[in-house]
N, C-alpha and C positions, 0 to 999 in steps of 0.2 A: 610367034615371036620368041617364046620362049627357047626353042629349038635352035634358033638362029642364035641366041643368048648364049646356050651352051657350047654350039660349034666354035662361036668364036673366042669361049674362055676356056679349052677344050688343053692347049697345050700349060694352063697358066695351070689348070686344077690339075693339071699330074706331078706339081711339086713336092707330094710325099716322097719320093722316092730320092729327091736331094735331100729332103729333110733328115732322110736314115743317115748320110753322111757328117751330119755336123755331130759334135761330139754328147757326150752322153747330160743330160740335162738333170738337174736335183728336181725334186718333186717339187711343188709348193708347198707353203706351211699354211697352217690354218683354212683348207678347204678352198685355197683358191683366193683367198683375201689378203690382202697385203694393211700391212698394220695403218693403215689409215681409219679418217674420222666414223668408217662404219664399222670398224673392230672394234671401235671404244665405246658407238652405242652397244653394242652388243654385249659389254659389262655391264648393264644395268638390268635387273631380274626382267624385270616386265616388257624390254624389249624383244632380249632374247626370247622371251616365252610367244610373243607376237609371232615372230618373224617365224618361228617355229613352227606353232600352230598352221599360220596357211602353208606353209612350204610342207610340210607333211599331210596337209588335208588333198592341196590339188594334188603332190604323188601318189597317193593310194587310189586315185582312180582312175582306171585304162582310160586310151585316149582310140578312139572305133574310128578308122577310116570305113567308112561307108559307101556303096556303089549302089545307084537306083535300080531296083528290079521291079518291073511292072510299075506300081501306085506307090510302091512304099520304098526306102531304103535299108540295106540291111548289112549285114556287116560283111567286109571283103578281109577274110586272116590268109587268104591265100598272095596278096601282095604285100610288093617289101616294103614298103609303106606300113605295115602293122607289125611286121619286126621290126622296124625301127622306133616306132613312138612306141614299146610294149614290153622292149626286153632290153636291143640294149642301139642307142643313138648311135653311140662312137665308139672305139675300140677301147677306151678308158673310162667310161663312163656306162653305168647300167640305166635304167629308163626311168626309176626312183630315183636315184640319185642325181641324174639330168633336170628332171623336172622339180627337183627341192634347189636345183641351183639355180633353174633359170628364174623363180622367185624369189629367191635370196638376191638374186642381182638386181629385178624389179623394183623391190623395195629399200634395199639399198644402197645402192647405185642409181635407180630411176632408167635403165636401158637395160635390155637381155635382149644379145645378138647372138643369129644363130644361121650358119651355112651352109645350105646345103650342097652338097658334095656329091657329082654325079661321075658315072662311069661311064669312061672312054666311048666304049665299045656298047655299050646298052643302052647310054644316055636318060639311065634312071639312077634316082637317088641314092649312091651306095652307103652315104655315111649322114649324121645330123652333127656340125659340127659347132660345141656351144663356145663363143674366144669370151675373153674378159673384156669388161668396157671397157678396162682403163688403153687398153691396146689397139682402143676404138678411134678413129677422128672423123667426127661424120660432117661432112661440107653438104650443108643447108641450103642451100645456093644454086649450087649442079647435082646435089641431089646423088651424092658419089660416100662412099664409106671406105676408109684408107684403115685397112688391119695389118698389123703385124703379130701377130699369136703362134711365138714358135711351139709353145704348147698343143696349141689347137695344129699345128700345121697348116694354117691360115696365115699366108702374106701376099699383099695387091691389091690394086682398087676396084673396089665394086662397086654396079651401078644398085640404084634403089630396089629393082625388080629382084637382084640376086640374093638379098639380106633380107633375114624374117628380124625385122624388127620388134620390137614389144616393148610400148612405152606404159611408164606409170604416169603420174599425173601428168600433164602438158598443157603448158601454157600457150605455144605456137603451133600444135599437132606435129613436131617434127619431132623434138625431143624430149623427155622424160625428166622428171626430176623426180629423188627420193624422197621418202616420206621424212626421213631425219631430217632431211635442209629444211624442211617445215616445223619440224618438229624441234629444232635446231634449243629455241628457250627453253621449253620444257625439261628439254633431256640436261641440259648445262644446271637448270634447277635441283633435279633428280640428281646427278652427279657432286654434285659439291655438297647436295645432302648428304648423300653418304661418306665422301670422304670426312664432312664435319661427326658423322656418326662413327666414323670409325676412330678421330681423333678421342673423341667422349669416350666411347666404351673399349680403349687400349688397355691393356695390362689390368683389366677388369675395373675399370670407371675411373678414369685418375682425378682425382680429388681438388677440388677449386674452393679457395678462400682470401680472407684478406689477413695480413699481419701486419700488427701492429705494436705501439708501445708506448702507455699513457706516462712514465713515469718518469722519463726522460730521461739524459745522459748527461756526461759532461761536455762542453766544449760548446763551438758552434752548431744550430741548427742544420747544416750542411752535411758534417760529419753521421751523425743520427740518421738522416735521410740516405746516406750510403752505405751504414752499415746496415738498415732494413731491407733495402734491397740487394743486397747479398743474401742476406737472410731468407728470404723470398725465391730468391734463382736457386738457392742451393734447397728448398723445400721443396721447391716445384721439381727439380731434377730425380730429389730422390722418389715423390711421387709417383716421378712416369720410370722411375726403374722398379716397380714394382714393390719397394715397401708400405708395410700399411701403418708401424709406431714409429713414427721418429721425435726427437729429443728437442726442445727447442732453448736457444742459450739467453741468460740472462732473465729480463722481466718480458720479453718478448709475448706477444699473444696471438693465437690463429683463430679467426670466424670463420668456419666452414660457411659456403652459401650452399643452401636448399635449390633443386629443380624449380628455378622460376616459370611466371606464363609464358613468357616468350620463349624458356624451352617447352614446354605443353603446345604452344601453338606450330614449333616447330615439327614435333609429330603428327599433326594434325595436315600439316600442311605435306609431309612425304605420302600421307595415305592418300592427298587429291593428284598429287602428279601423277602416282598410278594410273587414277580414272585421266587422266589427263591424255596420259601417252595411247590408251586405250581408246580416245577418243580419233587420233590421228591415225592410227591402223584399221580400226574399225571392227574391235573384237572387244564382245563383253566384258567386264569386270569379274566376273564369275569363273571365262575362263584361265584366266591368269590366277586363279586361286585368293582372289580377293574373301577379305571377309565380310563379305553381304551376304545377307541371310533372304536366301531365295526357297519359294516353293516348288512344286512339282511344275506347277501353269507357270511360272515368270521363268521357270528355265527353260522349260517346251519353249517357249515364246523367243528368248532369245537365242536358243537354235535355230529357229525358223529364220530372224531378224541376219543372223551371220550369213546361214548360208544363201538368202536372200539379196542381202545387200553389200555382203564382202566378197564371196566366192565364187560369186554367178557372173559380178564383171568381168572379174578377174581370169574367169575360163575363159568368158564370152573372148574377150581380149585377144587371147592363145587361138583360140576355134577361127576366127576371121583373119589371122594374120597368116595361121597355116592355111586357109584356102584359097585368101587372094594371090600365096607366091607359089602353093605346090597344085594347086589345080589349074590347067588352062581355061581361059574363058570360055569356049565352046561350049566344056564340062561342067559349067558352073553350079549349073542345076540337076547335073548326072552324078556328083560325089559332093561329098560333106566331109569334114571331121567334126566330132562331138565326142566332150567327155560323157561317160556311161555315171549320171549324177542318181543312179538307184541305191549304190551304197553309203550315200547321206542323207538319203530321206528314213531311212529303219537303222536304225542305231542299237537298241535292243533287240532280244528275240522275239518279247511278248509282241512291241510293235511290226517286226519282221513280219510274222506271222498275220496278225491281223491286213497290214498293207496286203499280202498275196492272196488271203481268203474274199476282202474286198475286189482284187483285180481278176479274179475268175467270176467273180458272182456279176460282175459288170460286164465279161466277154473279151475283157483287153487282152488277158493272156488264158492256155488252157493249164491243163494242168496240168500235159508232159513238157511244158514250156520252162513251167516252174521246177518241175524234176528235173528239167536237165540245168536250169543254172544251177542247182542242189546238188549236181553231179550224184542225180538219183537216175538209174533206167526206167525207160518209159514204162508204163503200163496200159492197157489194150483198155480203148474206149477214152486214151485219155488227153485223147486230141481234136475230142468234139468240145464247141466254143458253149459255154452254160452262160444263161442268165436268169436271174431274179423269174419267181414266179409271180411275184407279186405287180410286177408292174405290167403296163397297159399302152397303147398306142395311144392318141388323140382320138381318131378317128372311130375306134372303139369307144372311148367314155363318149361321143357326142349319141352314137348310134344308137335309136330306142330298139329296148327289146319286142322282137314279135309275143302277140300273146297266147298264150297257149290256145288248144281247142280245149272243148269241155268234155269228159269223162262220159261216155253211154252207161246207163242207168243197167242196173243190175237186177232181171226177173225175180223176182220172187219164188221162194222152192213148192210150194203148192199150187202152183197156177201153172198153165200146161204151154212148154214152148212152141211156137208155132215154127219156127224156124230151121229145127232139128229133125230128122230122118226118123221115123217112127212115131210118130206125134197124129193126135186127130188132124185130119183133111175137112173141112167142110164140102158136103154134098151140093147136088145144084142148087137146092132149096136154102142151101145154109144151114143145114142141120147137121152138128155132128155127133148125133147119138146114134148113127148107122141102122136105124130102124128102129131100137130099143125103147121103152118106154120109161 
């Protein structure tokens, strides 16, 4: 079906070649994002630091189209399929860079769409091409996706089978929502805190007090009440222009006010929306450089905890989206994609190490297996599979040992062997002193 898919979008996908003609296009700014409400989360430290984090964790790791050989599967670098998911998708985009977008657009936007782009003449995937959602209109209904991404060089409707879609959360399983529309009170909290922190600590703390004047003036009580507040606008002004002595006229008085609790709780309160926002992405506090004071075990722990339960859907995600649109169903069970998740289980060297000397001593790999991801050359003998001496079958520990035989008893040196070649014979009589007396 798939085949028939492409024959008959076969004239629509050779649009590149009008595209060369329309005139010369500005780049985007900001990476592809247009100053909407996910640029403004993206002001606040701890989202940016989120959004970062997975978008650089899933780039750093190759993405294996795999072909079944015999029992097991193993990796296929000789189709284009592994230059494309490896090095580089699309002519403007490298394969890092590809895969930190189509996360960034996951999470904030809630959709990452991606087309693949086949050739003419080969009828295999020449390009991965990533459009922006916003350029996106997907009819839920017939099940149809209407792009126009002069960037992408994507414009036409597509049906569902031709579009790798990739949703974040969903509520309908059709379409995606981001994590900021959830997160939507948090960050508006987080936000207006800081613009209040930035009001506070301007031109190095500008100064808050009350002024007054016990002693009164002449005239009506009117008058007094508006020249105090003059008094007031024009202290306050020169405050926030950065003076720190000013003069004040008359019997006039200033009470500085002191950091009250309601400012103490107000800092109190920007250090929970960190863990707040952290809570809706689903990445520790630790790593966003919070100050919690963790051990050796409570970070082990919540490395394990991330890649566990943030990064593992999140590929899972990717891995089934690419195989339900680029593998045909025949193949189902003859190719896979998978990310290569070994370079986030050893993170250090010490543990690098220990992981590989565990996985020889267990027989999983040998140890020109390990040389060669180490881009070490083999060495002779080092492709026999080792295991543990210490362990034991079942059927071995049930098995009683046989018991030995017993030891023949050893002659004594004075007493004559009968046995051996030169030795008394007994005669007929049983005498063997040969006649002697």
């Amino acid at each position: 079906m798939g085949i028939l898919i492409n024959i008959r979008n076969l004239f629509r996908r050779s649009e590149p070649a009008q595209a060369k003609q329309e005139p010369a296009r500005t780049p985007r700014t900001g990476g592809g994002f247009p100053m909407l409400a996910s640029a403004n989360a993206l002001n606040i430290a701890t989202v940016y630091r989120c959004v970062n984090l997975l978008a650089d964790s899933v780039a750093m790791l190759p993405v294996q189209y795999m072909r079944k050989k015999g029992d097991i599967f193993v990796e296929d670098r000789s189709d284009r399929m592994h230059y494309l998911l490896n090095v580089q998708p699309c002519e403007w985009l490298s394969a890092v860079d590809f895969w930190q977008q189509v996360v960034r657009y996951l999470l904030l936007r809630g959709n990452a769409y991606i087309v693949p782009v086949y050739d003419p003449f080969t009828m295999s995937v020449a390009r991965l091409a990533l459009v922006d959602p916003t350029t996106v209109a997907h009819d839920t209904v017939n099940d149809t996706y209407t792009i126009n991404d002069v960037y992408a060089g994507i414009s036409g409707v597509y049906d569902e089978s031709e579009v790798l879609h990739i949703k974040n959360y969903s509520i309908d399983g059709k379409t995606g929502l981001s994590t900021i529309a959830y997160a939507r009170i948090a960050l508006d909290i987080t936000s207006t805190g800081d613009q209040e922190t930035l009001n506070r600590f301007a031109n190095g703390g500008n100064v808050r007090g009350i002024v007054s004047n016990d002693s009164g003036v002449r005239g009506f009580g009117e008058y007094q009440d508006k020249e105090l507040e003059k008094t007031a606008t024009d202290l306050d002004s020169r405050f926030r222009g950065g003076e720190r002595i000013v003069s004040l006229p008359g019997q006039v008085q200033f009470s500085p006010i002191s950091l009250s609790s309601t400012d103490m709780q107000f800092l109190e309160t920007r250090k929970f929306n960190v863990r707040e926002i952290c809570r809706f992405f689903g990445v520790h506090p630790s790593f966003v450089f919070d100050d919690t004071s963790n051990n050796y075990k409570s970070a082990e722990m919540a490395n394990v905890a991330f890649l566990t339960n943030t990064l593992n859907p999140m590929m899972r995600k990717i891995e089934v989206e690419l195989h339900r649109k680029l593998v045909p169903p025949n193949l189902c069970c003859k190719r896979k994609f998978q990310f290569d998740r070994r370079g986030l289980y050893a993170c250090d060297l010490d543990s690098r190490i220990k992981y590989q000397a565990q996985t020889i001593a267990a027989g999983l790999y040998t140890v020109n297996e390990w040389r060669q991801e180490e881009n070490k050359p083999a060495v002779e003998g080092g492709d026999t599979v080792l295991v543990s001496a210490n362990l034991k079958s079942i059927e071995e520990q049930t098995k009683q040992p046989e018991p030995e035989p017993a030891p023949e008893p050893i002659p004594a040196a004075d007493e004559p062997d009968t046995n051996q070649s030169g030795t008394e014979e007994p005669d007929e009589n049983g005498d063997t002193s040969n006649g002697e007396e």
